[in-house]
KEKE-236740 format. One record per residue (C-alpha): residue in one letter; z, y, x. Coordinates in steps of 0.5 Angstrom, whole numbers, plus 2048, in hexadecimal, padded with zeros to 3 digits. Layout:
// residues N
AZYX ...
//
This chain:
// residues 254
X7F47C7809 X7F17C5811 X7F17CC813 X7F87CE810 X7FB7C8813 X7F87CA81A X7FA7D1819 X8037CE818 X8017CB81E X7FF7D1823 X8057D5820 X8097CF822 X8067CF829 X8057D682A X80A7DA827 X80B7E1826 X8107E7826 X8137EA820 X80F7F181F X8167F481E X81C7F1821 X8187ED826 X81B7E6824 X8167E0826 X8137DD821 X80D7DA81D X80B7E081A X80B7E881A X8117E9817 X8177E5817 X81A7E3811 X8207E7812 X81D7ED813 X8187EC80C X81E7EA809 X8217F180A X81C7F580B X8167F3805 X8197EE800 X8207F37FD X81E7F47F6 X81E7FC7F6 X81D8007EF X8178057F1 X8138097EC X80D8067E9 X80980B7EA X80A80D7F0 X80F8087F4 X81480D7F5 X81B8097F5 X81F80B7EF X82680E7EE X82C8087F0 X82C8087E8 X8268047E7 X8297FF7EC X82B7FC7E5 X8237FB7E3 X8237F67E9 X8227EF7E6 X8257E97E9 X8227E57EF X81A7E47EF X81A7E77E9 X8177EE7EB X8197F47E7 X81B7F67E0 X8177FB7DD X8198027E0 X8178097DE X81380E7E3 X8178137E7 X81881A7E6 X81281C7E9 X80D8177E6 X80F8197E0 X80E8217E0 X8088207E3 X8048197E2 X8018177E7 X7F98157E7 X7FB80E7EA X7FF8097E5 X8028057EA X8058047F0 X8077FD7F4 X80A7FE7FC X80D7F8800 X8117FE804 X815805805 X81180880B X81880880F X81A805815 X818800818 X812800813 X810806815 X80F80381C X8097FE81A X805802816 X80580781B X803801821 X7FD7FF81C X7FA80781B X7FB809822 X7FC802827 X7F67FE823 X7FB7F9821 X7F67F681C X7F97F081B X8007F4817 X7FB7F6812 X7FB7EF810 X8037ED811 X8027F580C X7FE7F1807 X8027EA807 X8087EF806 X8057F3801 X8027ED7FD X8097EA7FD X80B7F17F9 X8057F17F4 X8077EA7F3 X80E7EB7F0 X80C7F17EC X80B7EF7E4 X8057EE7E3 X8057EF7DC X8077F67DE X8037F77E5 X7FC7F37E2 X7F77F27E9 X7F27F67EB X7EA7F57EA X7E97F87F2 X7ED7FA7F7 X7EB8017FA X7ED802801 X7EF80A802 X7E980C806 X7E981080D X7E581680F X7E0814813 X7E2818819 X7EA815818 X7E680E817 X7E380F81D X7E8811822 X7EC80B820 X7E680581F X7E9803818 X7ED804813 X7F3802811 X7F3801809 X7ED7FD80A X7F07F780E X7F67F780A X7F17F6804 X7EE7F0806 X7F37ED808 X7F77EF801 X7F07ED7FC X7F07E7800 X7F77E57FE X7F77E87F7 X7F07E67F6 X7EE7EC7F4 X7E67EF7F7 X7E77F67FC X7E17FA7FC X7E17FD803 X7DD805800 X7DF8047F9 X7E280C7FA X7E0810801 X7E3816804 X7DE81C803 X7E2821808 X7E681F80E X7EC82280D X7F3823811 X7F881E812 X7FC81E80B X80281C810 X801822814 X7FF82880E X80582B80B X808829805 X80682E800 X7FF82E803 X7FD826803 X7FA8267FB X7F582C7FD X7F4828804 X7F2821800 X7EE8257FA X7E78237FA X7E781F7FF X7E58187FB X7DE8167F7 X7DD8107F4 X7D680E7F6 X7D58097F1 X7D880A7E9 X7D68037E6 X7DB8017EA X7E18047E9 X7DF8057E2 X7E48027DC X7E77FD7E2 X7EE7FE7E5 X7EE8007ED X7F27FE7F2 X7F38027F8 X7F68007FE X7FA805804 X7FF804809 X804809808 X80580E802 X808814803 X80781A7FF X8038177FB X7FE81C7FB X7F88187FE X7F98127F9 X7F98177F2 X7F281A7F5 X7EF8137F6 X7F28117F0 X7F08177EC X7E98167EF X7E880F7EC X7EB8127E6 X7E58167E5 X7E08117E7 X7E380D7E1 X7E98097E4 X7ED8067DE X7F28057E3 X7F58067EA X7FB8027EE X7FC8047F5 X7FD7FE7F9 X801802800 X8057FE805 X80A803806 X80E809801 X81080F805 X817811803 X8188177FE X81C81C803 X81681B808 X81081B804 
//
C-alpha cells in the first residue's frame, strides 16, 4: 500500500509523456490514445487473432462483456494450428508499431511493461471459461547470437510483468532455441516455416507435460515461429498452448 501510494505521488510530481501523442501525463499512455487504440472490442479468430469478417462484428458483446463465442477463420479451419489460442492487446499498425520497435532497437525496456499491463488488461477481458489461464508462461526465446547482439530479450520482459499481473509463474528456459536463424521479418514468406523448423527444444518434459503453456512475444506476423514453438511443446506433451502477443501484424502485411 505504502509503495503504491509513493508510486501515485511521483507520477504526480514527475509527470511524463504519452508514448503516442506526446501529451503530458502521469503514465505512458494517455487515456485517449489507450481509449483508441487498445480498448476497441475487435472480432478476431480465436486461434490465430487474426480480425475476422465485418460480419462477425454481430458476435461482439455489449460493454465489458468481451466477446460471444466466435468461430476460427478460414485458414485455422483448413489447417488447425498446434496452438489453441491466441489473445493479443493490438494490430501491429501504426502508431503501435512504433513502440515495439523503440523497445527491440532503442532498448526502451521500460515499454515491455506498459506492453504487458496492456496485454494483461486483454487477457482479463477474454472469457475465461473459454480462454482458461496457463500453468507457466514461455517467453520465445532468442538465439544466442541474436540475444547477444541485443543484451535482452524481448519476450522475457514483457513476461515478468504480465506473470506478475496475471499470477501466473514464467519459466525463463522452459523451451530454447537450438539454432540461430534469420530474422522471420526479413525471410521471404514462403520460406519462414523452413527457416523456424527445428529451431526449439524443451530441456525439461515433466514441465510441460499434461499442463496448459503460455507463451508470450511481441508481435505476431506470419505465425510461423509461434506454431513451431507450440508444436514443440506439443510434442514434448503440452496438453495446451495460448499465445499471449503484444501486437497482431494484419492479414495483408503478414
Amino acid at each position: 500500500m505504502a509503495s503504491a501510494i509513493a508510486y501515485r505521488l511521483l507520477a504526480a510530481l514527475l509527470p511524463c509523456n504519452c508514448v503516442l501523442c506526446g501529451a503530458s501525463g502521469p503514465a505512458l499512455l494517455c487515456p485517449g490514445c489507450r481509449q483508441q487504440f487498445f480498448a476497441a472490442a475487435i472480432a478476431r479468430c480465436p486461434l490465430c487473432a487474426n480480425p475476422l469478417p465485418p460480419t462477425a462484428s454481430a458476435a461482439l458483446a455489449g460493454p465489458g462483456q468481451g466477446l460471444l463465442h466466435l468461430v476460427p477463420c478460414g485458414r485455422c479451419q483448413a489447417e488447425r494450428p498446434a496452438f489453441d489460442a491466441t489473445v493479443v492487446a493490438a494490430d501491429y499498425a501504426l502508431p503501435v508499431d512504433r513502440l515495439v520497435l523503440q523497445l527491440k532497437f532503442a532498448r526502451q525496456l521500460a515499454l515491455a511493461r506498459l506492453f504487458a499491463g496492456l496485454l494483461a488488461d486483454a487477457v482479463q477481458r477474454t472469457d475465461a471459461s473459454r480462454h482458461p489461464r496457463p500453468a507457466l508462461l514461455c517467453p520465445v526465446p532468442l538465439g544466442l547470437q541474436r540475444l547477444s547482439e541485443r543484451g535482452f530479450n524481448q519476450a522475457l520482459e514483457i513476461a515478468r510483468p504480465l506473470g506478475k499481473t496475471l499470477g501466473i509463474a514464467v519459466h525463463a528456459k522452459l523451451a530454447v532455441r537450438v539454432r540461430d536463424t534469420p530474422a522471420q521479418s526479413s525471410t521471404p514468406h514462403g520460406a519462414r516455416h523452413a527457416n523456424i523448423a527445428h529451431a526449439f527444444a524443451i530441456p525439461e518434459r515433466a514441465l510441460v507435460e499434461g499442463r496448459h503453456i503460455g507463451v508470450v512475444d511481441d508481435v505476431m506476423s506470419s505465425g510461423q515461429t509461434l506454431q513451431e514453438l507450440a508444436a514443440t511443446l506439443k510434442r514434448h506433451g503440452a496438453a495446451r498452448v495460448t499465445n499471449y502477443v503484444f501486437a497482431r501484424t494484419p492479414p495483408n502485411t503478414n
